[in-house]
C-alpha positions as CSV (number, residue, x, y, z in Angstrom):
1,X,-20.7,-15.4,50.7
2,X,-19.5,-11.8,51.5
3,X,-18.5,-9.5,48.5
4,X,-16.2,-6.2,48.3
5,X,-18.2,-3.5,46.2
6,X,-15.2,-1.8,44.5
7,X,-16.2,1.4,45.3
8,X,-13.5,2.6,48.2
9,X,-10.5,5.1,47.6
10,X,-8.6,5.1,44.6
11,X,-5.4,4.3,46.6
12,X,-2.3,1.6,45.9
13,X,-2.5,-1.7,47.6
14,X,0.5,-4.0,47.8
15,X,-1.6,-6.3,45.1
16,X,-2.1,-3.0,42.8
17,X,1.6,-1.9,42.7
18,X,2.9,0.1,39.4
19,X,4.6,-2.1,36.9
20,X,7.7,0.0,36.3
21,X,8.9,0.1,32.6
22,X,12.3,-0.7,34.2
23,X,11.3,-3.7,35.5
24,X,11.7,-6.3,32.9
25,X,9.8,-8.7,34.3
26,X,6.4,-6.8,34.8
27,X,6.7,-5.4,31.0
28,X,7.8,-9.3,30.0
29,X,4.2,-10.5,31.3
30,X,2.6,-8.5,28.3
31,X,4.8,-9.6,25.7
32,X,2.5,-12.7,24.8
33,X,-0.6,-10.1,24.5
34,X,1.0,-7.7,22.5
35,X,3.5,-9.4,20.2
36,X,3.5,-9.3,16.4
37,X,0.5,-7.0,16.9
38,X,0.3,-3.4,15.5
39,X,-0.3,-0.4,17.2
40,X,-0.5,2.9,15.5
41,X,1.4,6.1,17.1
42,X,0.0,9.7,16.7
43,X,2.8,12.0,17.9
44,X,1.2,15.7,17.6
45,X,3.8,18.2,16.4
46,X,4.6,20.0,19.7
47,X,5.6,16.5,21.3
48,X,8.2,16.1,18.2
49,X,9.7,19.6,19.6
50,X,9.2,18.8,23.4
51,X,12.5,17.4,25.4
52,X,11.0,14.2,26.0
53,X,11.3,13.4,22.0
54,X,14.4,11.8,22.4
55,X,12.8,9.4,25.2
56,X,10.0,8.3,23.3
57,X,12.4,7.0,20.4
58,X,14.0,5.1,23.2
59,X,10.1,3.7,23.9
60,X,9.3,3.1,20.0
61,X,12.3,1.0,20.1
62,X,11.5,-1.0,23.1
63,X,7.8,-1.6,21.5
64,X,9.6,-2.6,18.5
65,X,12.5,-4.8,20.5
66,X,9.2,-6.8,21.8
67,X,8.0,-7.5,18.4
68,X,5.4,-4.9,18.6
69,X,4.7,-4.1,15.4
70,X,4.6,0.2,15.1
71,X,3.2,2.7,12.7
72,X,3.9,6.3,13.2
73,X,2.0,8.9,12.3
74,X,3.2,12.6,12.7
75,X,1.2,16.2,13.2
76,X,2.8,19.6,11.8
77,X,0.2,22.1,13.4
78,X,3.2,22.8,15.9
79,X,6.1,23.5,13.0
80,X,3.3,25.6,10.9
81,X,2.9,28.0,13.6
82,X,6.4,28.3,14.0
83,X,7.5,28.5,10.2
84,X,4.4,31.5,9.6
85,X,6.2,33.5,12.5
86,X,9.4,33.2,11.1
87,X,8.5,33.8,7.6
88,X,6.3,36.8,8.0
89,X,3.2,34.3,6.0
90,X,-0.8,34.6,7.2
91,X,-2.0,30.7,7.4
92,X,-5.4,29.7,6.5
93,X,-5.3,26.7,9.1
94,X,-2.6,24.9,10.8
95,X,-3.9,21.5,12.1
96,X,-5.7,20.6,8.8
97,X,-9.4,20.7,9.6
98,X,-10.2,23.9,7.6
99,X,-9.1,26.0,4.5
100,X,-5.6,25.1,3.1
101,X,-4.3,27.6,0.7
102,X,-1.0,27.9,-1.4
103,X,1.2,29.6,1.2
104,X,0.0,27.1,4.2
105,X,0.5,23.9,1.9
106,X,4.1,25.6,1.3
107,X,4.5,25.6,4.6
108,X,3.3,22.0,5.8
109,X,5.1,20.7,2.8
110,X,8.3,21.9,4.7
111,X,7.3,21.5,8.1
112,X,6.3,17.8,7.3
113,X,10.1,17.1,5.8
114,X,11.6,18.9,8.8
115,X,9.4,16.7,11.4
116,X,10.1,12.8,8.9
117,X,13.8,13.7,9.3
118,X,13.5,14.1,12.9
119,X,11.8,10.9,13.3
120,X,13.8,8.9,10.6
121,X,17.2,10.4,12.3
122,X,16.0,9.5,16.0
123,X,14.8,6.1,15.0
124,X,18.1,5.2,13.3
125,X,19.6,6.6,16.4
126,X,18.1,3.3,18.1
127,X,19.2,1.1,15.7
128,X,15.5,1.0,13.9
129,X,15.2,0.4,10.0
130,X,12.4,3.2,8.7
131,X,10.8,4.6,6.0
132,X,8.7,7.8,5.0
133,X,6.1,6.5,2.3
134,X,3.6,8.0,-0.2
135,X,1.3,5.2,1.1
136,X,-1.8,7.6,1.8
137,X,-3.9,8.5,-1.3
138,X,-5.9,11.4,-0.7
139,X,-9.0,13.6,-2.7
140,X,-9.6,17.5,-2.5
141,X,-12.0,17.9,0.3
142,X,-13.8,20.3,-2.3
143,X,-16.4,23.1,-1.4
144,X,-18.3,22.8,2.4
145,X,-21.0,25.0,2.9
146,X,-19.8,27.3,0.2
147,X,-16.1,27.4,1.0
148,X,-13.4,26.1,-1.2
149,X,-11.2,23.6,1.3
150,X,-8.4,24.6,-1.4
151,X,-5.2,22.1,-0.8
152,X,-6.8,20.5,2.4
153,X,-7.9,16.3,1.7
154,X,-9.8,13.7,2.7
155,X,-8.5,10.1,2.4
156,X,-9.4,8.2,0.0
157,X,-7.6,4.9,0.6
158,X,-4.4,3.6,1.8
159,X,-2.3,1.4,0.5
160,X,-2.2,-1.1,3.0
161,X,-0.3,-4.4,1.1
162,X,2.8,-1.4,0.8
163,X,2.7,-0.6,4.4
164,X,2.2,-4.2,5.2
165,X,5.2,-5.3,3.3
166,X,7.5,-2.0,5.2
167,X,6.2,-3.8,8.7
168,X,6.9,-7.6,7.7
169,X,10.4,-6.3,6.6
170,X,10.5,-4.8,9.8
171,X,10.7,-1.1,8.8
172,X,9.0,1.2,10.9
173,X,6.4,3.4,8.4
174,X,6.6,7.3,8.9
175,X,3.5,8.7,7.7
176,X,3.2,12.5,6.8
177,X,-0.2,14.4,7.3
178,X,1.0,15.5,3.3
179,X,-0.5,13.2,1.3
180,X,-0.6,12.6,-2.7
181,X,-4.0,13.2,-4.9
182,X,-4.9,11.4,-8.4
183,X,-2.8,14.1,-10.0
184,X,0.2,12.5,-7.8
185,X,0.3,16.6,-6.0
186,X,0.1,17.3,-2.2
187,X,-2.8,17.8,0.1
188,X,-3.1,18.3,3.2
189,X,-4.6,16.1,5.5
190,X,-5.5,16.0,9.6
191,X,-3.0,13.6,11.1
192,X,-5.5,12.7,14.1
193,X,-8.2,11.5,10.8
194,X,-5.1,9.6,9.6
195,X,-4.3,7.6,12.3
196,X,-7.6,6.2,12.7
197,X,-7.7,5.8,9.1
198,X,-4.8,3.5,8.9
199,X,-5.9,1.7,12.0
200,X,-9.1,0.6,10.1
201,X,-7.0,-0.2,7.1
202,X,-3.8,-2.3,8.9
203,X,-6.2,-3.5,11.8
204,X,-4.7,-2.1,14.3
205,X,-4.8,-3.3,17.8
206,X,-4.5,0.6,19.4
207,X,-4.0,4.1,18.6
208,X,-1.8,6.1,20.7
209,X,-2.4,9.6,20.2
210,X,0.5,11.8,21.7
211,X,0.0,15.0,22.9
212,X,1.0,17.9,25.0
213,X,-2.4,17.4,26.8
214,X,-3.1,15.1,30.0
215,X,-5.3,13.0,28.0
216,X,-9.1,13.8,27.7
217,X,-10.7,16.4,30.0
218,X,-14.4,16.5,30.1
219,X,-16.2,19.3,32.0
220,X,-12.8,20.0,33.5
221,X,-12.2,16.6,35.3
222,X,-9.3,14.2,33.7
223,X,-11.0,11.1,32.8
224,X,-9.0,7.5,32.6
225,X,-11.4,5.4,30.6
226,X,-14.7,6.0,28.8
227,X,-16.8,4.1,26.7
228,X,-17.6,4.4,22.9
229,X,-21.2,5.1,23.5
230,X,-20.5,7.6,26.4
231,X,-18.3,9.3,24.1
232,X,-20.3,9.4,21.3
233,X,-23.2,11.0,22.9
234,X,-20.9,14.0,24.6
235,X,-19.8,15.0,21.0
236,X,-23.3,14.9,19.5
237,X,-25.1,16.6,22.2
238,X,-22.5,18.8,23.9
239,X,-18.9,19.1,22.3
240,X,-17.8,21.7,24.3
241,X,-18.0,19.5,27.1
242,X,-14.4,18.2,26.2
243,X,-11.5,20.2,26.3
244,X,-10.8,21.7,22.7
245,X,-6.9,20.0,22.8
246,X,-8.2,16.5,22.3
247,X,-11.8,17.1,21.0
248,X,-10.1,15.9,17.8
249,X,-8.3,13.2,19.0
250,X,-12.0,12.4,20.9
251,X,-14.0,12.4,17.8
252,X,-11.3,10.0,16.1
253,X,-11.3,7.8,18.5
254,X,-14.8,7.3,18.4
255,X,-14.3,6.8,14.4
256,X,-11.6,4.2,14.5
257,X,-13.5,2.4,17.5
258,X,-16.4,2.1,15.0
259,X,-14.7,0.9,12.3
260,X,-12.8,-2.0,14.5
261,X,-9.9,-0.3,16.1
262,X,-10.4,-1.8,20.0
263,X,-8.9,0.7,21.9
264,X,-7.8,4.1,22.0
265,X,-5.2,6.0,24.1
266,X,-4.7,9.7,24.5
267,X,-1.6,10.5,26.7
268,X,1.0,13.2,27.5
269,X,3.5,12.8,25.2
270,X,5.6,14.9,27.4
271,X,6.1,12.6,30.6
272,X,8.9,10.1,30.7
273,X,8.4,6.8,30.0
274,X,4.7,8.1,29.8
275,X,4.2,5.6,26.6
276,X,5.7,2.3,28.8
277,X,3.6,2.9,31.6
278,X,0.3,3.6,29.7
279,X,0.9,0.3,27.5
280,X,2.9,-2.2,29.8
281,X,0.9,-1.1,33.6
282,X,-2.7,-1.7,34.7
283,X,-3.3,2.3,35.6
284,X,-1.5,4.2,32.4
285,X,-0.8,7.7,32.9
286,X,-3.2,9.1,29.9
287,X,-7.3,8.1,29.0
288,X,-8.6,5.0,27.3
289,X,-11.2,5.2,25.4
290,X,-13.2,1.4,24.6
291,X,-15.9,-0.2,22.6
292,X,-18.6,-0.5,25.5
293,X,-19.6,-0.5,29.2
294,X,-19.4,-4.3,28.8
295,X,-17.0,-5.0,26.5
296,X,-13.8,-5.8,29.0
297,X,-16.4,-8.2,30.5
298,X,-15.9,-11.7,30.0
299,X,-16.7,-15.2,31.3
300,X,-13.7,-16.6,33.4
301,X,-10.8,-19.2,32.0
302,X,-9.0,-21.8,33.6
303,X,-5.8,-19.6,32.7
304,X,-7.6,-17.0,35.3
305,X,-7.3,-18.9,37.9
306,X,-4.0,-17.6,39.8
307,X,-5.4,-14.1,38.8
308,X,-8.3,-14.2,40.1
309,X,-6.9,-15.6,43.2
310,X,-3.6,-13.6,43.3
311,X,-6.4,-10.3,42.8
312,X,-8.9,-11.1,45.9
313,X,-6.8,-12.3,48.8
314,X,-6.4,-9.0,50.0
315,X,-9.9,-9.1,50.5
316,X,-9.9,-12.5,52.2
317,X,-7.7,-11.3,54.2
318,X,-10.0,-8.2,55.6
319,X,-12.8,-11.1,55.7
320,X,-14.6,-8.7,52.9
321,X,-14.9,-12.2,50.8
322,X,-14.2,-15.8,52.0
323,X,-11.3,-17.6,51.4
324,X,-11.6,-19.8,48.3
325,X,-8.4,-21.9,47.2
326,X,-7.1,-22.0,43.8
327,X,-8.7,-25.2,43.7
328,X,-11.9,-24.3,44.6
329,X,-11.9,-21.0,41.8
330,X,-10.9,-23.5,39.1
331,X,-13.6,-25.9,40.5
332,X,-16.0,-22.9,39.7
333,X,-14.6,-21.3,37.5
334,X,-17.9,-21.0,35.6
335,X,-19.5,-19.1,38.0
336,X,-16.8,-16.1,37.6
337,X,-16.9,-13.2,35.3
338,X,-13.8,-10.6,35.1
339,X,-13.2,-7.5,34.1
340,X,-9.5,-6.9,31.8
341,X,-8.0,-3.7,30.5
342,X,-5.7,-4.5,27.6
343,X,-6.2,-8.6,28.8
344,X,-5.4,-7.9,32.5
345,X,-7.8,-8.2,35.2
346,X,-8.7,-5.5,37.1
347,X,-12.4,-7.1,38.7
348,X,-14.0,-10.2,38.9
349,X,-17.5,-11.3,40.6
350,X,-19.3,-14.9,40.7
351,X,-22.7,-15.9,39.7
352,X,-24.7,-18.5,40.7
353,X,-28.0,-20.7,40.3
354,X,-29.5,-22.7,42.3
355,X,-30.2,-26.2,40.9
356,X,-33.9,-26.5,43.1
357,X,-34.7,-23.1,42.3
358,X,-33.7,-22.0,38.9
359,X,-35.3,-18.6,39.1
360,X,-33.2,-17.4,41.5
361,X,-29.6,-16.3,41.1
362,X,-26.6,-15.1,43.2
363,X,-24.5,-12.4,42.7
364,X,-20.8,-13.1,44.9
365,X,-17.0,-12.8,45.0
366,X,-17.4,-9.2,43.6
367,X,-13.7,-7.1,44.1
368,X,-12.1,-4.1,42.2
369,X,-8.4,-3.8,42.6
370,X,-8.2,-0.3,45.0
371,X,-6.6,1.8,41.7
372,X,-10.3,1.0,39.8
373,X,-12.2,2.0,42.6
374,X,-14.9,5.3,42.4
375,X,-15.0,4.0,38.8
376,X,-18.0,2.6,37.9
377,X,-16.2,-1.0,37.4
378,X,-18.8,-2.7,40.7
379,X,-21.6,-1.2,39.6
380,X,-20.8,-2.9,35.7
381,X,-20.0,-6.4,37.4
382,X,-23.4,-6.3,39.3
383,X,-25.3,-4.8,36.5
384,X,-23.3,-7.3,33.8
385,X,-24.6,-10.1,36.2
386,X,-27.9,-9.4,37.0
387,X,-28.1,-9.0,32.9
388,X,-27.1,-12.4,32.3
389,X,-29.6,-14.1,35.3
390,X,-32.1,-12.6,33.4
391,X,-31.4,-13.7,29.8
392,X,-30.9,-17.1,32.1
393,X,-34.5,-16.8,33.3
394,X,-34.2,-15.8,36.5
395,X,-36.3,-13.4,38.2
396,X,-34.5,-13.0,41.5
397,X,-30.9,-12.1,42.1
398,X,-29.6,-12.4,46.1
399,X,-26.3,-11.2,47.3
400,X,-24.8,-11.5,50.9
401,X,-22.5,-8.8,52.2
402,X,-20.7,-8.2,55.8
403,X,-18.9,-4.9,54.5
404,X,-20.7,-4.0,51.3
405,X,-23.6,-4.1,51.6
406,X,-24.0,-0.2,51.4
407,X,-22.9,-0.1,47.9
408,X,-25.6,-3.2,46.9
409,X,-28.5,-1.1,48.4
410,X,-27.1,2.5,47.4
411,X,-25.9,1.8,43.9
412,X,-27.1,-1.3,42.8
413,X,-30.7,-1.2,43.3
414,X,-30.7,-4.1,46.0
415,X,-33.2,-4.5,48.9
416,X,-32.2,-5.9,52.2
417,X,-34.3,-8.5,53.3
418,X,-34.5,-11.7,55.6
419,X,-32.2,-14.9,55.3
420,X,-35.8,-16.6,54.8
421,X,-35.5,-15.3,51.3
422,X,-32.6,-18.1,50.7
423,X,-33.5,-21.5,49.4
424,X,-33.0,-24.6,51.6
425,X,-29.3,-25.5,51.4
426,X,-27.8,-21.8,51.0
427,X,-29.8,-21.3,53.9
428,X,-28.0,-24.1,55.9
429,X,-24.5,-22.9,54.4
430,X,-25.4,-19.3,55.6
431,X,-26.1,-20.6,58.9
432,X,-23.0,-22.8,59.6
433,X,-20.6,-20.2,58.5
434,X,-21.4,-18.0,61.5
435,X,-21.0,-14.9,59.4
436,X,-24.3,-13.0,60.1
437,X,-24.2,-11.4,57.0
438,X,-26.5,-8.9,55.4
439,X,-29.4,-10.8,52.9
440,X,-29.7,-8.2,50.0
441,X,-32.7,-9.0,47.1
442,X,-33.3,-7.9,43.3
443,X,-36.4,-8.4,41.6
444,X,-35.6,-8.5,37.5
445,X,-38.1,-6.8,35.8
């Protein structure tokens, strides 16, 4: 059994093409996944000004034509900076994370009505019943390290059987970073905080934070996806290791991850049909951030079958892996373990035990569609299996390679060794096929 180690260019193959958000069919295919759940939109203030706004309307109301249920929360820092200019007025803080005085709240109050309107007007534009609310219940962030936060809040709770009522009416919710303390007067409050704090309340599926950013940067390189843990030890040992535009949006994600949101997004709000491609296409065009290195790793179903088959034939087809029929994956469809973003699968690998000798295991059928590649996503499949051999008992794990075997000695902390090393009857399969491939060991500690 040969396996493909996931770890060549990141380049298109005719099996990894780009689901276009034009193409009805390929955005059709998620609709079962997605439908009647809710996803919580972030749009940052700048991406409310940027030409693309109209665009994104157009997306919201595909999302919602697909019976996506959508929130939408709005930022102001954008319209603050612009109001202080022209009126001549000294803010305190724009993005409300520090000091809110009189003057700024002033300003937010009216930079938050300017921003619902243009929301509420481009939504019912597209035909889209909405509503601003005073849903968000908020307390005065009070005095940290001897300074007076003034007008700026912390949420306090949300009042999630109102929203819930707005989005099983289907009205969209437009929630303002101003939001209303016991006294029923305005605070403000950080709209990256209040996404994630609605997602914990609603149980959102995602947040989509919208910015004029690529997504997150960390020590200058765009990253695609990152884990929750990975994440959370960057902001507590170096924060400055992520680019200040989305450090917010970072440590919120990490928040609402914790508190049962399962996925975060952080995107360009400013690239057409940006939002389709990052929700309805395996590669996206911003960052995802996830639970865990394992947690898009799961035992194989019978409804994976044409996936899984459909995903390695390339492979077959370069004799990387050999050729199993649909049949024969459903046959074993035990043995396999895949690897989904947002329930599609992007990886899959096999593992095996040997009936005579149940302390040996083996690792096969290991591929990563070409976009995943120089990812990490092999090294996770090998690691995920060798993880669950041992909690299986076994103390040996073998894998055979023609192509790969590079990555299984290089990354993967496999030996080579002698086709000895096989039991009995893989022995006699390894010999009939003719392949001559590479015997690769790992001892479990």
């Amino acid at each position: 059994m040969s396996t493909s180690n996931g770890t060549g260019p990141a380049t298109h193959s005719a099996n990894a093409t780009t689901i276009k958000p034009t193409d009805l069919r390929g955005i059709l295919k998620y609709v079962p996944r997605f439908q009647g759940q809710i996803f919580v939109v972030a749009l940052d203030g700048a991406i409310v000004a940027d030409d693309n706004f109209g665009n994104l309307l157009v997306d919201l109301a595909v999302l919602r034509s697909l019976a996506i249920k959508v929130v939408l929360v709005h930022g102001i820092s954008h319209q603050i900076k612009e109001l202080s200019v022209a009126r001549n007025i000294t803010i305190s803080n724009s993005d409300g994370t520090g000091v809110t005085d009189a003057g700024t709240l002033d300003l937010a109050i009216r930079a938050s009505s300017r921003v619902s309107h243009a929301l509420i007007e481009g939504l019912t534009q597209n035909a889209l019943k909405c509503a601003t609310t005073n849903a968000v219940r908020a307390l005065p962030l009070g005095i940290i390290k001897g300074v007076d936060q003034q007008f700026t809040g912390k949420v306090e709770r949300i009042d999630k059987d109102f929203l819930t009522e707005l989005i099983d009416r289907q009205v969209v919710p437009v929630v303002s970073p101003v939001a209303f303390g016991p006294d029923g007067k305005s605070l403000r409050v950080n709209s990256d905080l209040l996404a994630a704090e609605l997602a914990e309340a609603l149980h959102a599926t995602k947040i989509i934070y919208l910015t004029p950013a690529t997504g997150l940067e960390i020590d200058g390189e765009f990253r695609r996806e990152i884990s929750l843990e990975a994440l959370r030890k960057i902001l507590a040992e170096r924060p400055d290791r992520i680019d200040e535009a989305c450090r917010s949006k970072a440590e919120h994600a990490v928040k609402a991850i914790e508190t049962g949101t399962p996925r975060v997004h952080i995107l360009d709000g400013r690239i057409f049909d940006g939002l389709l491609n990052e929700i309805f296409s395996n590669e996206g065009v911003g960052s995802l951030v996830y639970g865990n290195d394992y947690a898009q790793i799961r035992k194989a179903r019978k409804s994976d079958v044409r996936m899984i088959y459909n995903l390695t034939r390339a492979a077959v087809r370069r004799e990387e892996l050999i050729h199993r029929t649909q049949q024969a994956i459903e046959k074993n469809i035990d043995q396999f373990f895949v690897f989904e973003i947002d329930e599609n699968i992007i990886a899959c690998v096999t593992l095996y035990f040997y009936p005579d000798k149940t302390q040996v295991a083996e690792v096969g059928s290991l591929y990563v569609m070409p976009f995943y590649h120089n990812r990490g996503v092999g090294k996770k499949m090998v690691d995920y299996a060798c993880m669950v051999a041992k909690e299986r008992g076994a103390t040996t794990v073998l894998a055979l390679s023609t192509q790969s075997f590079g990555f299984f000695t290089n990354v993967v902390g496999f030996e080579e060794t002698t086709k000895d090393a096989l039991p009995e009857a893989r022995l006699k399969l390894y010999e009939d096929s003719g392949r001559n491939a590479k015997v690769l060991v790992k001892r479990l500690g």
